[in-house]
N, C-alpha and C positions, 0 to 999 in steps of 0.2 A: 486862666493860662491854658488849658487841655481844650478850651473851646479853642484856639488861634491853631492847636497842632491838630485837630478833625479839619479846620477850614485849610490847613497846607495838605493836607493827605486829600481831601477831594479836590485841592487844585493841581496835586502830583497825578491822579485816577484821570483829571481831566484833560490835562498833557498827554496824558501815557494813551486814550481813545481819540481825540481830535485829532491827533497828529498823522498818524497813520491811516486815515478816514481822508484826511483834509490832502493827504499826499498823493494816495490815490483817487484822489476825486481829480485832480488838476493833469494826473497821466504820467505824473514824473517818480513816482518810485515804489513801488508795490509792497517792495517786500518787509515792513511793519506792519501791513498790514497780512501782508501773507503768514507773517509770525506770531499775529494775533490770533488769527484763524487756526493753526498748524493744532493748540492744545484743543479748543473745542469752538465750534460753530457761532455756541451762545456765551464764548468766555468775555469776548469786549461787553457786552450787556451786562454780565453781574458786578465786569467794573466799574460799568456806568451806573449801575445801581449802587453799588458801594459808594461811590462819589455823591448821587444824591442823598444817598442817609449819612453821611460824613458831613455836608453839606448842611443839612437840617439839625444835626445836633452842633456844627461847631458858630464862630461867631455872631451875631447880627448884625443886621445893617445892607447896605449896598453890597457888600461882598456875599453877605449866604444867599441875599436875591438872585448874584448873578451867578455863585457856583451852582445852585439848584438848576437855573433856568438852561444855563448852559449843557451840565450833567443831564438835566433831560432832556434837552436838543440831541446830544450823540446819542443817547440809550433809543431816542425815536429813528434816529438816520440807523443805527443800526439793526434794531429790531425791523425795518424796511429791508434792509439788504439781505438779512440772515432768511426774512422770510421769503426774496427773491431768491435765493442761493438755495432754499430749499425747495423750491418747485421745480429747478432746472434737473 
């Protein structure tokens, strides 16, 4: 039962960083993701990290495949952007 509520909590981490990522990549709304940013630089990454360990401890199957796979797609798109935003 506690493994189903870890696989919802990395799919609520995984909403809460794609979305805002996925918004402003297409130019139409920034500010989730300006609101991510606003607490710290590297806060969407410890989300995204928190989703992949949430991910690995909750269900199996097709689902923790693709909440991992996906949790580290955004924890990668961001550690990208974070480390572009720090050299500017």
């Amino acid at each position: 039962m506690y493994k189903k509520c870890f696989s919802w909590i990395s799919a609520g981490l995984l909403l809460l960083t794609m979305l805002p990522l996925t918004l402003a990549a297409i130019h139409w709304f920034h500010k989730p993701l300006e609101l991510l940013l606003v607490f710290h630089l590297h806060f969407p990454c410890v989300l995204s990290g928190l989703g992949v360990v949430a991910a690995l401890i909750g269900a199996k199957g097709d689902i923790k495949f693709n909440l991992v796979l996906f949790n580290l797609l955004t924890l990668c798109l961001y550690l990208i952007f974070s480390t572009g935003l720090h050299f500017l």
